[in-house]
N, C-alpha and C positions, 0 to 999 in steps of 0.2 A: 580754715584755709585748706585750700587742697595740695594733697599730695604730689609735686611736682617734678618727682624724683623715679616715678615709677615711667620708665622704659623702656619696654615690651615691646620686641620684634615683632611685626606682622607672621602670621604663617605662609604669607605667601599671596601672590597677585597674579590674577589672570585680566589680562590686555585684553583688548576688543576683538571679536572673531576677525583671522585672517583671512575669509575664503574655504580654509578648510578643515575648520573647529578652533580651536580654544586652547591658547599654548599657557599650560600651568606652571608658573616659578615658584621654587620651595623653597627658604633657608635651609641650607644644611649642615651648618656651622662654618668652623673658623678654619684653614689649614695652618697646621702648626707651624710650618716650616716660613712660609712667604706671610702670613698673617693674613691673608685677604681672604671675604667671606667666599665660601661656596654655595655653588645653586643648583637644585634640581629641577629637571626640566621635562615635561611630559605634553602630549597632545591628548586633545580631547575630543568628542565626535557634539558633544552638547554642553551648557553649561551647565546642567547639574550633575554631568559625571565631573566634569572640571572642579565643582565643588566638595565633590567627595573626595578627586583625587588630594587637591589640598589638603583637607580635613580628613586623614584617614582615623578612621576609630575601630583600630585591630592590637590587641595585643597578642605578641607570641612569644615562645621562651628562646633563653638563649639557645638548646639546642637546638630546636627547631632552624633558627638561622646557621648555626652549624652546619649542620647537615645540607641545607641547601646551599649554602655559601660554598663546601667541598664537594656538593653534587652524589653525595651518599647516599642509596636508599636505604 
């Protein structure tokens, strides 16, 4: 019997070109405060940056995001 219980958020959906590329929505969790999900949202100039933009495959370190987050060289 299969497993019925596994429910796994999408990464995310790109709509149908509007005209002027490919509008990417991301999960990007929950806000603590109101509970309701939030969503990132980006344009695209093609569908296969659309799909990278989804699917990004980078890791970096926390200070790495430090530093950019403070604007620190």
């Amino acid at each position: 019997m299969a497993n019925t219980n596994n429910k796994r958020r999408q990464r995310g959906s790109i709509p149908a070109p509007n005209g002027t590329g490919f509008q990417v929505r991301v999960y990007a969790g929950r806000d603590p405060l109101t509970k309701k999900d939030l969503y990132l949202h980006e344009q695209a100039e093609t569908e296969v940056e659309a799909e990278k933009t989804r699917h990004p495959k980078k890791q970096v370190s926390v200070a790495f995001l430090l530093v950019r987050w403070l604007g620190v060289p």
